[in-house]
C-alpha positions as CSV (number, residue, x, y, z in Angstrom):
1,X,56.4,-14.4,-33.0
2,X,58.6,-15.3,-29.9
3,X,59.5,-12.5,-27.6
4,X,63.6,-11.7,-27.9
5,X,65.5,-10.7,-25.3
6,X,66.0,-7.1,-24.8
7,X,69.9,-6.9,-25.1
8,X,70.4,-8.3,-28.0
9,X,73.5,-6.8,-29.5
10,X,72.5,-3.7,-32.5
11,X,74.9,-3.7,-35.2
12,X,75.5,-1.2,-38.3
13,X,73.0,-3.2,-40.4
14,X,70.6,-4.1,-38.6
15,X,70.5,-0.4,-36.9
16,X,70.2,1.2,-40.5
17,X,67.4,-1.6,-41.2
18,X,65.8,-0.3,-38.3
19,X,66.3,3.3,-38.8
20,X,65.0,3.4,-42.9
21,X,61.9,1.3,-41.7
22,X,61.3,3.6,-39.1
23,X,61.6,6.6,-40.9
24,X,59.5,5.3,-43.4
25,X,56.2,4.7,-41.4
26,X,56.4,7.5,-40.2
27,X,56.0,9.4,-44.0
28,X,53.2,6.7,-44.3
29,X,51.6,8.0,-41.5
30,X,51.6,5.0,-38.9
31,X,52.0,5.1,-35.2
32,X,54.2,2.0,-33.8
33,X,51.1,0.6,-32.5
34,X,49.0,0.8,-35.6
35,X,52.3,-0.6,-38.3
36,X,51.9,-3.2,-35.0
37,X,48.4,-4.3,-35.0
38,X,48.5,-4.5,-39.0
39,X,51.4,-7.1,-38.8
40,X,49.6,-9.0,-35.6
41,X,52.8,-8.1,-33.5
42,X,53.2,-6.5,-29.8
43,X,54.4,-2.7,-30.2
44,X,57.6,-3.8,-28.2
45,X,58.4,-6.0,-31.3
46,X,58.3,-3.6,-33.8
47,X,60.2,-1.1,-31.7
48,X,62.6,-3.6,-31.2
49,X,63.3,-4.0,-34.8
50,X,63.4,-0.1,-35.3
51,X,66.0,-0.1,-32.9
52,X,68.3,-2.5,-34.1
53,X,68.0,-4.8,-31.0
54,X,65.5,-7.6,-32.8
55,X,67.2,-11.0,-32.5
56,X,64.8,-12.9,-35.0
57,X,64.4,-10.8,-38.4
58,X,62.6,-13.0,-40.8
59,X,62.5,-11.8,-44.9
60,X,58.9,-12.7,-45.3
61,X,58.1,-9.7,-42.5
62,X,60.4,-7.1,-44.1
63,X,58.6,-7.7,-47.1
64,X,54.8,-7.2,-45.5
65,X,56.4,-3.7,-43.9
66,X,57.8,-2.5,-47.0
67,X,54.3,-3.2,-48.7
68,X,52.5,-1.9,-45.6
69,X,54.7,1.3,-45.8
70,X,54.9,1.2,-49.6
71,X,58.4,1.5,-49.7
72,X,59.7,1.5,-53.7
73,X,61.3,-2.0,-54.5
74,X,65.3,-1.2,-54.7
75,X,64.9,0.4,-51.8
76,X,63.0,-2.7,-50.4
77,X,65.5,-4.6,-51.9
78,X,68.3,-2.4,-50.2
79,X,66.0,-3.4,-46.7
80,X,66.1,-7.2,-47.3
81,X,69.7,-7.2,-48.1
82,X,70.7,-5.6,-44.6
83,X,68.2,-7.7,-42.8
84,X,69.8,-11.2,-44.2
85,X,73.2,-9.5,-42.9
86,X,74.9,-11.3,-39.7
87,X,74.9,-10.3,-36.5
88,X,78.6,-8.8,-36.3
89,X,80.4,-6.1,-35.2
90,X,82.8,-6.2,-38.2
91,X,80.8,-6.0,-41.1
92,X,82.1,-5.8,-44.9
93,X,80.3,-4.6,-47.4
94,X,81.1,-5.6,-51.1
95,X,79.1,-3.9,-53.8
96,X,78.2,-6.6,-55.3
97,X,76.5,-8.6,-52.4
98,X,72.4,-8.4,-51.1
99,X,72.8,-5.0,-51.1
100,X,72.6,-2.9,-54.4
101,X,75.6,-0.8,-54.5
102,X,72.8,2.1,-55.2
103,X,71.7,2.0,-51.7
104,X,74.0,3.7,-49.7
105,X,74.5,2.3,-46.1
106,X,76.7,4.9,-44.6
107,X,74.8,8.0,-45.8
108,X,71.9,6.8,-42.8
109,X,74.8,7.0,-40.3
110,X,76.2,10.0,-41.5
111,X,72.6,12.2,-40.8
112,X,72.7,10.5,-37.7
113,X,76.0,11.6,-36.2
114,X,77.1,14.4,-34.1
115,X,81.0,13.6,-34.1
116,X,83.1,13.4,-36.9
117,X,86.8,12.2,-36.6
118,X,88.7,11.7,-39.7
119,X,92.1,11.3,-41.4
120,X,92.3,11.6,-45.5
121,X,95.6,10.8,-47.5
122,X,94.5,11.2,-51.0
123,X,91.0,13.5,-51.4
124,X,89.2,16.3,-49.1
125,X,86.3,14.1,-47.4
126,X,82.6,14.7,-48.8
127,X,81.8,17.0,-45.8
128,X,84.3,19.3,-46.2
129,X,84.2,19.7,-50.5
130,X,83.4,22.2,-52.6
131,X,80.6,21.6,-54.9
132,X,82.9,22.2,-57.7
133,X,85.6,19.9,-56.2
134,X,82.5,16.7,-55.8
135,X,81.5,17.8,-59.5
136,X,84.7,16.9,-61.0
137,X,85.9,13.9,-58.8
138,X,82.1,12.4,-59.6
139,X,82.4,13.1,-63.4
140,X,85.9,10.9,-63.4
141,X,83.9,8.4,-61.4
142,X,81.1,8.5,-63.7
143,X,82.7,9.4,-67.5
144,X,79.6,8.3,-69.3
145,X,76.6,10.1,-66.4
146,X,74.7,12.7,-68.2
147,X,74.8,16.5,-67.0
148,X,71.3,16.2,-64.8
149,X,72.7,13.2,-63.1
150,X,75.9,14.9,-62.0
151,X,74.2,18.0,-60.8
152,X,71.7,15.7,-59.1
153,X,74.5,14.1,-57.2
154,X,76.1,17.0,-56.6
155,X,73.1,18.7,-55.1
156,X,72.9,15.2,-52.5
157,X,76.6,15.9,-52.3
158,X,76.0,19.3,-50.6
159,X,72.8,18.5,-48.9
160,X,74.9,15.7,-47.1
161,X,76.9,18.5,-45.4
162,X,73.8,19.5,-43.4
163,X,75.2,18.1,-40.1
164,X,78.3,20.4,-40.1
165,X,76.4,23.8,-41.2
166,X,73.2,23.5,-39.4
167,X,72.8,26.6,-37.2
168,X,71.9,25.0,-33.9
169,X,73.8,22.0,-32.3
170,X,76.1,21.6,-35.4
171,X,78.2,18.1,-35.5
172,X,81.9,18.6,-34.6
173,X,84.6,17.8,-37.0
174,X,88.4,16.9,-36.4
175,X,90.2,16.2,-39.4
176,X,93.5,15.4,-40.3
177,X,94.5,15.9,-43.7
178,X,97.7,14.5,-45.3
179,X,100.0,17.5,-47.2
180,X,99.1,15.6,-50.5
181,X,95.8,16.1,-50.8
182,X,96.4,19.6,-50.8
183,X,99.0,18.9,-53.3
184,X,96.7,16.8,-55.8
185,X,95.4,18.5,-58.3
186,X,91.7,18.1,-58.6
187,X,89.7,19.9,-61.6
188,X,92.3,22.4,-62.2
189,X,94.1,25.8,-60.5
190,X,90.7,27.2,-59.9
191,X,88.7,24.8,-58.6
192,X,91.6,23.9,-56.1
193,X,92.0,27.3,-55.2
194,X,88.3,27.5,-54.0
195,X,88.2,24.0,-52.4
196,X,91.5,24.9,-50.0
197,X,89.8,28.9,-49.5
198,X,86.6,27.0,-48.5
199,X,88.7,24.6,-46.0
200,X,90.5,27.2,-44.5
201,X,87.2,29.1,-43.7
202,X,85.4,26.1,-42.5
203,X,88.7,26.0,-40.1
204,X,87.4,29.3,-38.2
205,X,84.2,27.5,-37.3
206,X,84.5,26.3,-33.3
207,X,82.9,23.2,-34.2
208,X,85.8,22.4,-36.7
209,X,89.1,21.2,-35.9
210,X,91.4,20.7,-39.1
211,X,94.9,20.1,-39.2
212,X,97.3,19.1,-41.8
213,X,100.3,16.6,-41.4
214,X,103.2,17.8,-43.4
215,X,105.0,15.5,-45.6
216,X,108.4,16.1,-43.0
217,X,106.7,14.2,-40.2
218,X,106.9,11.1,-42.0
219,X,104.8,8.0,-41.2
220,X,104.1,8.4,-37.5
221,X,102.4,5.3,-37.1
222,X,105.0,3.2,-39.0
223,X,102.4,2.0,-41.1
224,X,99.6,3.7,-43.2
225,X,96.2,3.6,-41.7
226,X,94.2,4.5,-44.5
227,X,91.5,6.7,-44.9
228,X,88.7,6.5,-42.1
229,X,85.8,7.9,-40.3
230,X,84.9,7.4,-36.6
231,X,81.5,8.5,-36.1
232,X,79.9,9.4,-33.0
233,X,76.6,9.7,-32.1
234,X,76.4,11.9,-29.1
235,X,73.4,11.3,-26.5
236,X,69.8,12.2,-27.1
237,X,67.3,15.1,-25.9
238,X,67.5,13.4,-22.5
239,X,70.8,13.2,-22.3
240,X,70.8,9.5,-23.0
241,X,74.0,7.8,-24.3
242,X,73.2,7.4,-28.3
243,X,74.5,4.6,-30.7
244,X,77.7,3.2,-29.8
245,X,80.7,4.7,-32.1
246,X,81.2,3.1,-35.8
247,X,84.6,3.3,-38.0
248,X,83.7,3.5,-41.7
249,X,86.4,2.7,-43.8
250,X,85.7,3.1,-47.5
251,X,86.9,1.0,-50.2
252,X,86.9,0.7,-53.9
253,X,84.8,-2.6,-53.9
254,X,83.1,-2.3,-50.6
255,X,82.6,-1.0,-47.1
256,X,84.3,-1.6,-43.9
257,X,82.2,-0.9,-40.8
258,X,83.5,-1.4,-37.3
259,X,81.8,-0.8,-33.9
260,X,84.1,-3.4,-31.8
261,X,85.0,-1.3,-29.0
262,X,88.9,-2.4,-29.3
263,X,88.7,-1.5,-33.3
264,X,87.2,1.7,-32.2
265,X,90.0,2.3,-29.0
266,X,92.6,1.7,-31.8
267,X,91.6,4.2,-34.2
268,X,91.1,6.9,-31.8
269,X,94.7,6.7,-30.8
270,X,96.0,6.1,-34.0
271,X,94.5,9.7,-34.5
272,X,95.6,11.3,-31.7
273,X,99.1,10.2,-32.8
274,X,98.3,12.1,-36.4
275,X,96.9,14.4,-34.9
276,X,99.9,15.1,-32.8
277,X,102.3,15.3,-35.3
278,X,100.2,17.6,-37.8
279,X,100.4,21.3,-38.0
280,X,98.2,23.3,-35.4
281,X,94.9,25.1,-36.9
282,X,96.4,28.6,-37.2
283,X,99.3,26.9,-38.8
284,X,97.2,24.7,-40.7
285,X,95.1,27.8,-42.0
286,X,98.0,29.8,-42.8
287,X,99.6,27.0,-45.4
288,X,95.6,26.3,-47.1
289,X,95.7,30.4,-47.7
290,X,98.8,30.6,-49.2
291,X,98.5,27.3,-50.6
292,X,95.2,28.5,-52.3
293,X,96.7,31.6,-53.4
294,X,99.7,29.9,-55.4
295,X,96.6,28.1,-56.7
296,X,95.1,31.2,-58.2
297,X,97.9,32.8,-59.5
298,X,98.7,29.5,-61.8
């Protein structure tokens, strides 16, 4: 294989490519060197490819590592699909493209990252829902799932929220939530009741910023954004800068990613100016107790 070029530019697919492959020869038990040697390639190739800066990814060698590394074939599948992806910064994900809409792109990102900043109109954002809040919003996603697959999903639901509640180093969170989604009702009184208790607890955290934006400030942009996530991705044990940032904008065909650092710019201060014209977090609490307490009594 020809040598590429160091700074080749790592995008969102070809970063998660490299992070699943990684990840799994390391459960098969391979050392760079030895995954390597059994695919007749320099070290600094396959580390290359594991870190989303190989220039030249050819199918047929995807395939020998996911038989090397005896990946299970929709996930290998999954791998392919994000290999054969461009190299761009603005990448759009349909459902219905290389990539089976059963392997989840943005779930690799989201272990990885150690800032979360967010704005919801409609629903509370995976991270911050109840299990009983994901239970019901999956079951009208999924009317004809049986009762083992919900609770399955739920259970991956809740383990997603590991970043956030891990003990040491947890990720930081700012979110802005628009009044409504307090106002919709998901699941019924009770389940509502919990889900805005369990925000406004998750608001005492230092690590969590959440703020609400009242239906009297109006549309402070002037235009809806839309729901989004920037993800950061902090710096490493050596105090390295990590991945640049991502904006993941979810759809209900596909998947927007962005790392384009004007995209990026552009949603940071299009949350700063939500941000500015939301409640505070004591305010913000007070209106999710009381808010959940109205719940209760229904």
């Amino acid at each position: 294989m020809s040598r590429e070029p160091a700074n080749t530019t790592s995008t969102v697919p070809r970063r998660q490519l490299g992070k699943y492959l990684r990840d799994w020869r390391t459960q098969s038990g391979l050392t760079i060197a030895d995954a390597a040697r059994l695919m007749e390639w320099g070290a600094s190739t396959l580390q290359r490819l594991e870190t989303g800066h190989s220039d030249r990814i050819r199918l047929i060698d995807i395939r020998e590592l996911c038989r090397i590394y005896g990946i299970p074939g929709e996930i290998a599948e999954g791998l392919e699909g994000l290999a054969s992806q461009s190299v761009v910064q603005s990448w759009w994900h349909a459902y219905d493209d290389a990539i089976p809409e059963s392997f989840d792109v943005y779930v690799g990102l989201e272990a990885a990252a150690q800032q979360f900043v967010s704005y919801r109109s409609e629903l509370v954002p995976g991270l911050l829902q109840t299990a009983d809040y994901a239970r019901a919003l999956y079951r009208l996603d999924n009317p004809d799932a049986t009762d083992a697959e919900v609770e399955r999903r739920v259970a991956l639901r809740v383990q997603r929220q590991a970043p956030i509640n891990r003990r040491n180093h947890p990720a930081t969170v700012d979110v802005v939530l628009d009044e409504s989604v307090l106002r919709r009702l998901v699941a019924g009184p009770r389940v509502m009741a919990a889900q805005l208790r369990h925000l406004a607890d998750l608001s005492t955290r230092e690590h969590v910023t959440l703020r609400v934006l009242p239906f009297a400030a109006g549309m402070p942009l002037g235009l809806p954004t839309g729901p989004y996530v920037i993800l950061g991705f902090g710096t490493d044990a050596k105090g390295r800068a990590g991945e640049p940032p991502v904006v993941y904008v979810q759809g209900f065909t596909g998947e927007l990613y962005l790392e384009r650092a004007a995209d990026v710019d552009r949603y940071r201060r299009a949350h700063a100016a939500l941000a500015a014209c939301a409640l505070d977090v004591p305010e913000t609490r007070r209106l999710l107790r009381q808010l959940g307490k109205e719940y209760a009594a229904a």
